[in-house]
C-alpha positions, 0 to 999 in steps of 0.5 A: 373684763379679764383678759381672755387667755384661753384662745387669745388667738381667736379673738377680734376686736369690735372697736371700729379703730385702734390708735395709740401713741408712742413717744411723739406720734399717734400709730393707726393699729387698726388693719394689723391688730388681729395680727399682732403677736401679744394680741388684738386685746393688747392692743385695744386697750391702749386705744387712744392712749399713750403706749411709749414704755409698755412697748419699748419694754416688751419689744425687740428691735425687730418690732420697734423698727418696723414702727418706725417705718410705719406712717405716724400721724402728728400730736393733736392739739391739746395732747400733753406731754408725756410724763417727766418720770417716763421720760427720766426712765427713758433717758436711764434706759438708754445710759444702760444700753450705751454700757452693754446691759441687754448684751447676753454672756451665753457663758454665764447662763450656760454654766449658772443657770441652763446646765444645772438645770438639765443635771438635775432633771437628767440626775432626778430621772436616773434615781427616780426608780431607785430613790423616788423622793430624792428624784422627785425633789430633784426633778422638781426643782428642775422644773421650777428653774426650768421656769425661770429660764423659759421666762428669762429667755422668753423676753430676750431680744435674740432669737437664739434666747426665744429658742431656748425659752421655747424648748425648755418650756416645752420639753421640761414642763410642757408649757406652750410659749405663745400662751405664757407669752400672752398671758405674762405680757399683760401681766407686765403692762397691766401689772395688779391692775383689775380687770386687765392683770390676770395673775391676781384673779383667782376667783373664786378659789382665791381672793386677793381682795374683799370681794362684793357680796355678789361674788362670794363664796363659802370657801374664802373664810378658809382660803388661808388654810388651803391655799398653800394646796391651790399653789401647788397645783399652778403647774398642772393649770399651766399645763393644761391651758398650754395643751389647749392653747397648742391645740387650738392654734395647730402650733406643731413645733409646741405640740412635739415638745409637749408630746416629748414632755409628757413621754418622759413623764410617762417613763416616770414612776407615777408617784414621782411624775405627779409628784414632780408637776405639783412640787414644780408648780408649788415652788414657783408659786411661792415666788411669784405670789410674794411679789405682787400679791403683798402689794396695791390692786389698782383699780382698772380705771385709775390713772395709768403710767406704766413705771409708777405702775411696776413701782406701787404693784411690786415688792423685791425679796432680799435673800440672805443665802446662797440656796433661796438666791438661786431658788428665786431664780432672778425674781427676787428682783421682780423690780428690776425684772418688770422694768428691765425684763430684756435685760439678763437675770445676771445684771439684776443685783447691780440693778436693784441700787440703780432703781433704788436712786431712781426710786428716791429721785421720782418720788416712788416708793421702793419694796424690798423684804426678807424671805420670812417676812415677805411669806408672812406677808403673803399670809397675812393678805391672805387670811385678812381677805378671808375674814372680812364681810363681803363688800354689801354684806351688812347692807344685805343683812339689814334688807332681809 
């Protein structure tokens, strides 16, 4: 079953007990798990299970040292080892940490990346009633970086980074944090994984796999003909989502960025309001589409590692030009990103051979395409998922 990412805060479990194991020790959730920031849900699925990388992936050192205060209870008999590749992991995680990686330069992302971004929604604003198609563009393109930023900063470590994600997020696009953050995170743990990964179930708009005969629809035969359309209009689903969410959970610092956002939008031009929305939302889906969508679905009850995992669901862009390297805003590195996503957007270039060694020394396969050839490839799952019969079609057809 889908995460539910409605009102994920309304959720609680019906699982009698919720104990999982990080590194060397088993950790009874069970009395805070309703409290736990990524959710309840989050933490049920790992009931029984080995957690170690998930978690030290996604959380900060607040987090990780309240765990180790927390009373741990002893392997039992007959638990195994942790995996060799997690371990191998580990030990290179560590090496980068010891040579600064997941130390921010504020200089950098303030003169790359925040300030350009802010120039343009400002510059789009200004133009917008005198050259509306040059603001739209403009602004778009503001909003889709602006994404990018929210999510960089939004896996920060520093609370002056979760700040920012938060008020780009929520002034330039009216997104609510706390439900990206619940949605993103079990993108991240449970990456292309059925059932558990919400980013790569679109049905019934979308399928990005042949679907059984009970689940079919009409539209999929033409799926590859609209679903540049459907990309486009991701940012409008966000939108409305994080509306809900923020309401349902009574979050007013949320709700006053959403209230500021859509102000500005209101002093926009109509045309170039929506326009703005729809081109943003078209932008980003473009990007993140190519990077998983192309690759493995696993199935919900396969095996599970969570860096073999990020390696066999996940496929790098190689950008061959200034403009797509800044328009991928740091998830052409979607690799590097996934298994180091505290790490600043900056480092990724040097982190792709890093990961590259590690790749060749585990055994993992390792993706890297170019622009073209990836967007080919995203068309291609595409339309051969909407030309293939629906799994029990011809079964269906003999019975009649």
């Amino acid at each position: 079953m889908v995460f539910d990412l409605t009102y994920p805060h309304l959720y609680r479990s019906s699982l009698p007990k919720c104990v999982m194991r990080i590194d060397d020790s088993w950790y009874d959730c069970t009395s805070w798990r309703n409290s736990h920031p990524g959710g309840a849900q989050m933490c049920d699925e790992f009931h029984g299970k080995d957690a170690t990388d998930a978690f030290y992936s996604l959380h900060s050192k607040e987090a990780i040292q309240k765990l180790k205060r927390m009373k741990a209870l002893p392997l039992k008999e007959g638990d195994t080892p942790r995996d060799q590749v997690s371990l191998n992991f580990a030990k290179l995680v560590k090496e980068l940490e010891e040579k600064g990686w997941f130390e921010r330069i504020w200089f950098i992302d303030f003169t790359r990346n925040i300030l350009p971004v802010i120039a343009l929604c400002i510059i789009g604003t200004f133009l917008s009633y005198s050259c509306p198609v040059l603001a739209t563009v403009l602004i778009g393109l503001g909003m889709q970086q602006a994404g990018w930023l929210g999510h960089d900063f939004t896996h920060a470590r520093s609370k002056f980074a979760r700040f920012l994600g938060n008020t780009l997020g929520g002034l330039i696009n009216g997104f609510s944090l706390e439900w990206w953050s619940h949605k993103h995170n079990s993108h991240h743990v449970f990456v292309n994984r059925k059932g558990l990964d919400s980013d790569i179930h679109n049905e019934p708009v979308l399928f990005l796999w042949i679907p059984d005969v009970s689940e079919d629809t009409a539209l999929r035969r033409y799926q590859y003909m609209f679903y540049p359309f459907a990309y486009s209009l991701l940012y409008v689903s966000w939108r409305m989502q994080s509306l809900r969410f923020a309401l349902g959970s009574g979050n007013k610092k949320e709700l006053a960025h959403m209230a500021v956002n859509y102000l500005w939008l209101a002093l926009l031009p109509w045309k170039v309001a929506i326009g703005s929305v729809i081109l943003g939302g078209f932008c980003v889906a473009i990007v993140v589409t190519s990077n998983h969508q192309t690759e493995e679905m696993i199935e919900h009850d396969e095996p599970y590692n969570y860096i073999i995992d990020q390696y066999r669901a996940t496929r790098g862009v190689q950008c061959s030009d200034p403009f797509f390297e800044w328009f991928f805003g740091g998830m052409q590195y979607q690799l590097e990103h996934h298994l180091l996503p505290m790490v600043p957007r900056y480092r990724y270039p040097e982190a792709r051979g890093i990961l590259r060694k590690f790749s060749e020394d585990n055994g993992l396969p390792f993706h890297v395409n170019g622009v073209m050839e990836i967007t080919k490839m995203n068309f291609d799952v595409m339309y051969r998922n909407s030309i293939a019969p629906a799994v029990g079609a011809q079964e269906s057809k003999k019975q009649e």
